[in-house]
C-alpha positions in Angstrom: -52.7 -29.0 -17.7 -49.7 -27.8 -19.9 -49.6 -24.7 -18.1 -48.3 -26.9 -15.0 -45.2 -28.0 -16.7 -42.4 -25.9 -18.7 -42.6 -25.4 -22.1 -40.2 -27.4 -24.2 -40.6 -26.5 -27.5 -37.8 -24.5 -28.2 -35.9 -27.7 -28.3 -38.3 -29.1 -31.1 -35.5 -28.4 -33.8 -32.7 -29.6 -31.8 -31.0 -32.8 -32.6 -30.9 -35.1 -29.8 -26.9 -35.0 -29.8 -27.0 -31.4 -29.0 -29.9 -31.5 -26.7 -27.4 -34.3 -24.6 -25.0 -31.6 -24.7 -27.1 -29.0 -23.1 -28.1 -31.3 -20.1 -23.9 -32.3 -19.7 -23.5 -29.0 -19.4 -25.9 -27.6 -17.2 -25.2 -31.0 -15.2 -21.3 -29.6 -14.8 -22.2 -26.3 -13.8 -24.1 -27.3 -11.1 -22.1 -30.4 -9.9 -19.3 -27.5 -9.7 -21.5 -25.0 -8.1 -22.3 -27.7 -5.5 -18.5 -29.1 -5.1 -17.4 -25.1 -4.5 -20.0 -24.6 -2.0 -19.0 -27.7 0.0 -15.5 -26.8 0.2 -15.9 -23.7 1.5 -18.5 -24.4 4.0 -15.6 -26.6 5.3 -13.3 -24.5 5.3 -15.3 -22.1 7.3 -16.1 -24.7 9.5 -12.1 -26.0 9.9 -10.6 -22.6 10.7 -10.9 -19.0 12.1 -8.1 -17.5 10.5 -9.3 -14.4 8.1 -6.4 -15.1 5.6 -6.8 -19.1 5.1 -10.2 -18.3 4.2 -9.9 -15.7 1.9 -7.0 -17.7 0.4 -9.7 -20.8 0.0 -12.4 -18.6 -1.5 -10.4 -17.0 -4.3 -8.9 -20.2 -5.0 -11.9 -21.6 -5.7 -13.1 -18.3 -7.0 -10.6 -19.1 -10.2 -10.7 -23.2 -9.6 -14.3 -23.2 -10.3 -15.2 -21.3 -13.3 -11.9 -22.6 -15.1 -13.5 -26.5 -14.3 -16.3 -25.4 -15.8 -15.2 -23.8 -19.1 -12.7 -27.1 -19.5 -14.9 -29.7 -19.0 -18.2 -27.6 -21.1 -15.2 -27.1 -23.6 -14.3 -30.4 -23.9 -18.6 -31.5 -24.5 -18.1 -28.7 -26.8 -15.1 -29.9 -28.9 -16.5 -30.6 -31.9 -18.8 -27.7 -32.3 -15.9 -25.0 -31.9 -13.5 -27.0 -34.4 -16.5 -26.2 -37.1 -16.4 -22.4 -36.2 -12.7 -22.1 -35.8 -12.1 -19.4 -38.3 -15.3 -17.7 -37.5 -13.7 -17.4 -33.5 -10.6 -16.1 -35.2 -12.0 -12.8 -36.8 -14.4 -12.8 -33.9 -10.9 -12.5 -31.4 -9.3 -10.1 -33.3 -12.2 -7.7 -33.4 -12.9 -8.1 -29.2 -9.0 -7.7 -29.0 -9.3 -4.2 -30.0 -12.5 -4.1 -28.8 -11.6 -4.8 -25.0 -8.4 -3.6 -25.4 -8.2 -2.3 -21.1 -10.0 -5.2 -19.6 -7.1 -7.6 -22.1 -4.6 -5.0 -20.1 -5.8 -5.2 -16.7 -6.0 -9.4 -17.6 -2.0 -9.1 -18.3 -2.0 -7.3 -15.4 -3.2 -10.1 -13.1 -0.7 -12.6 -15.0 2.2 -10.2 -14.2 0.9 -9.7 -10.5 0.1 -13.7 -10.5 3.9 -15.1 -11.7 6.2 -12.2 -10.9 4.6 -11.4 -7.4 5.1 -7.5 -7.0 2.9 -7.5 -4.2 0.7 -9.8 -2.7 -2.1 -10.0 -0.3 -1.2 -7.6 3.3 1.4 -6.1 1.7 1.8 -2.5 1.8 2.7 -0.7 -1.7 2.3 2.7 -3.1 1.2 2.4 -6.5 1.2 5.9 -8.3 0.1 8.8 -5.8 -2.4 5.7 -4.2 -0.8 3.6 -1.1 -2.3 1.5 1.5 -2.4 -2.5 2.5 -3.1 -5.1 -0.2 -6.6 -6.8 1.0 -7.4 -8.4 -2.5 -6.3 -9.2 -5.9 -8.8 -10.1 -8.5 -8.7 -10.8 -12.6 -9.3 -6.9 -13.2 -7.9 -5.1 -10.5 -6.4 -5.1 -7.1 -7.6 -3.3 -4.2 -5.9 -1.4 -1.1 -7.2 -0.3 2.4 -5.7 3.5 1.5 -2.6 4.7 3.8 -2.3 8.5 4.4 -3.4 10.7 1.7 -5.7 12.7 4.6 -4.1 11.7 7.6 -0.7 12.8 8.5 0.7 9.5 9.0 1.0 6.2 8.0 -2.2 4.9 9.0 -5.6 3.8 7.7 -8.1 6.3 6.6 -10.6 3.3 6.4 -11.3 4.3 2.5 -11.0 1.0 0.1 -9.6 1.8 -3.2 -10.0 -0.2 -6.3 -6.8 0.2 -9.0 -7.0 -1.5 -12.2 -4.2 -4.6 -13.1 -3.3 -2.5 -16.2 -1.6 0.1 -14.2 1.2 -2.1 -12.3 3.2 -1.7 -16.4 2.8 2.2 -16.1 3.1 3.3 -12.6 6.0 3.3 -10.1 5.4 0.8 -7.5 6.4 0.8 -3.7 6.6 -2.4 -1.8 6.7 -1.8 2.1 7.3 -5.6 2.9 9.7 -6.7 0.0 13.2 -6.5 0.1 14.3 -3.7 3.1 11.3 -3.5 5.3 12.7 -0.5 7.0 12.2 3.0 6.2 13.8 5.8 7.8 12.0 8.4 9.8 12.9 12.0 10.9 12.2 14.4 13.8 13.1 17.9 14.3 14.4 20.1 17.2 14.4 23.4 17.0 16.5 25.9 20.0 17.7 28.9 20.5 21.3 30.1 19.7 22.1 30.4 23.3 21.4 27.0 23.9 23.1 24.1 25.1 23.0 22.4 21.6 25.9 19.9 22.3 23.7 18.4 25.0 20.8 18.6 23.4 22.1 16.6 21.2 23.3 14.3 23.2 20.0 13.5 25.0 18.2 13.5 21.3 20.3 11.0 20.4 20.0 8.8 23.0 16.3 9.2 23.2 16.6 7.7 19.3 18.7 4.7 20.4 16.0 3.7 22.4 13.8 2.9 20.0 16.2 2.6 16.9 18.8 0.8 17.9 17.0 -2.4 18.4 16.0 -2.6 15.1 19.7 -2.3 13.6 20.7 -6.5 13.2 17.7 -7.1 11.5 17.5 -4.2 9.9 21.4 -5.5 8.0 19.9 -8.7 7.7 17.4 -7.5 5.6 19.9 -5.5 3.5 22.0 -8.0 3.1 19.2 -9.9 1.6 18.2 -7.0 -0.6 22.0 -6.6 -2.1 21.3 -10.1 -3.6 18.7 -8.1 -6.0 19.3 -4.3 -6.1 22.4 -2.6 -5.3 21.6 -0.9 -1.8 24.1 0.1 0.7 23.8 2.7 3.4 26.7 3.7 5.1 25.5 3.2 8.8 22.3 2.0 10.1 22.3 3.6 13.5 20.5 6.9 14.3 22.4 10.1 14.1 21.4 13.5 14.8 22.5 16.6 11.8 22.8 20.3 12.8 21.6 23.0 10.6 21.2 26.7 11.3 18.1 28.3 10.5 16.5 31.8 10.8 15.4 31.8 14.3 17.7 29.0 16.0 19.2 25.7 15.2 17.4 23.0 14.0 18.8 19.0 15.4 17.4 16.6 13.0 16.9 12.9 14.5 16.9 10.5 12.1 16.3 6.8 12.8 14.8 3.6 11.3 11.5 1.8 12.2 8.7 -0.1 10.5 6.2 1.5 8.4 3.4 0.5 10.5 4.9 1.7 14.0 5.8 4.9 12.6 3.6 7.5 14.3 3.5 5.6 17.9 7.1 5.3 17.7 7.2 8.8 16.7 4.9 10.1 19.4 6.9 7.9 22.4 9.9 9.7 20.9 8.3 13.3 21.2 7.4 12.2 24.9 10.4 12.1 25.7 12.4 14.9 24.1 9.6 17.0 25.9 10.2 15.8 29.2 14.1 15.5 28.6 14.9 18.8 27.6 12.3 20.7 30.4 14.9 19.2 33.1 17.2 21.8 31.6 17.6 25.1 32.1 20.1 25.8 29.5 18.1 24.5 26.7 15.1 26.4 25.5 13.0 25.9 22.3 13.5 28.7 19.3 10.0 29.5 17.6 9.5 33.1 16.0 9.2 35.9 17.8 9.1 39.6 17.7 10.4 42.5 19.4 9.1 45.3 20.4 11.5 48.3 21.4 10.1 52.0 22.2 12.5 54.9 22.5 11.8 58.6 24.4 13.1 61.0 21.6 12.7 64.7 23.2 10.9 67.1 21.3 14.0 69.7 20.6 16.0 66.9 18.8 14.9 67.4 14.6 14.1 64.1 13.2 16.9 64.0 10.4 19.2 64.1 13.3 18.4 60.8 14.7 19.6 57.0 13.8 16.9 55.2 14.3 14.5 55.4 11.2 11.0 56.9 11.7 7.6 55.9 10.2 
């Protein structure tokens, strides 16, 4: 018959003051447990948005075990006050011991209370950048950006980056401060084109998709001068010249938001194709080579000639 029913005789030597102790305490953790659970079964229930819950369940991801540790601490009191110096040698040595996880915990302080970055932000932390899509007491993870794909999109890889690394690494913040970045394209025609009209249709092809974004654009700067000095001497697009070895090169350059960057860019490209075919007087430069054959007759000697022979 003892068989049917658990075996309590490891609490034989226990007084009954710290056998009450044990069942407070296990009573806590699950009237927690339980509390968490409810909470976010209605939340689930309440809303559909993706971000209000994930908000809700890393709430109570920190609410709960921090009840837990208070109120077991508090059952606890009297026990910890008789080992106080032993938990003093014991921190030092687990300080040194966990010296990176102590790091990544500052970390998530720093993140926490100065607020670098939060959740959908895009950042570029180090040589890693990508959208924000969780912050936890070790590390922080992004949706990566780039890296394989020659724009600023998604390559669907999740990247986990330790809290320690936002005190040695040069951060990026997409979404803080001037949420603009500026963004070029390149022409390229002969030297017997029309390049003051090709210029003139490139930049109005950019001021269709630039120009709309200027007020808000000097909003935001003027918002950003109130922490860092920035200042740029025109917000519009403009259009540079440059000569290069086979032609000259018309570099667009206009501002737009780091997310609409390559189907901006590719509406653009659209039309400076179809723009520039109406015209006859304007003609792409790529390289070339050319071929050109002479008839030398036989009875001239070779050193007599001005054209070098191979």
């Amino acid at each position: 018959m003892q068989a049917l029913f658990p075996d309590f005789s490891f609490a034989q030597g226990m007084d009954s003051d710290t056998q009450k102790k044990i069942i407070v305490s296990v009573v806590i953790i699950l009237l927690v447990w339980l509390i968490r659970i409810t909470i976010l079964r209605f939340v689930w229930k309440s809303t559909n948005n993706h971000k209000s819950r994930y908000l809700w369940k890393r709430i109570m991801s920190f609410a709960a075990p921090t009840t837990v540790i208070l109120l077991t601490g508090m059952v606890w009191a009297n026990v910890f006050h008789h080992v106080g110096t032993f938990l003093g040698l014991l921190s030092a040595g687990i300080a040194i011991a966990l010296k990176d996880l102590l790091e990544n915990m500052a970390g998530w302080l720093f993140i926490m209370v100065r607020k670098p970055f939060t959740v959908g932000d895009r950042v570029q932390i180090g040589e890693d950048k990508g959208d924000i899509i969780d912050i936890r007491l070790f590390q922080f993870t992004i949706l990566e950006v780039g890296n394989r794909i020659d724009a600023e999109q998604s390559t669907g890889r999740i990247i986990h980056i330790p809290n320690r690394r936002v005190f040695t690494m040069p951060q990026a913040n997409y979404d803080q401060g001037f949420k603009y970045i500026w963004n070029e394209v390149q022409v390229r025609i002969t030297f017997d084109s029309n390049w003051t009209k090709t210029k003139e249709i490139l930049l109005q092809i950019l001021n269709q998709y630039g120009a709309d974004v200027v007020q808000s654009a000097e909003e935001g700067l003027c918002e950003a001068s109130k922490m860092y000095y920035v200042h740029y001497q025109y917000l519009t697009p403009i259009v540079y010249l440059t000569l290069v070895e086979n032609g000259i090169r018309l570099t667009g350059r206009y501002l737009c938001e780091p997310r609409k960057i390559r189907s901006i860019e590719s509406a653009i490209w659209e039309d400076i194709l179809t723009a520039l075919e109406a015209h006859d007087d304007i003609r792409w430069a790529y390289p070339t080579q050319r071929f050109v054959s002479y008839n030398i007759p036989p009875d001239i000697p070779a050193d007599h000639l001005d054209i070098p022979i191979n």
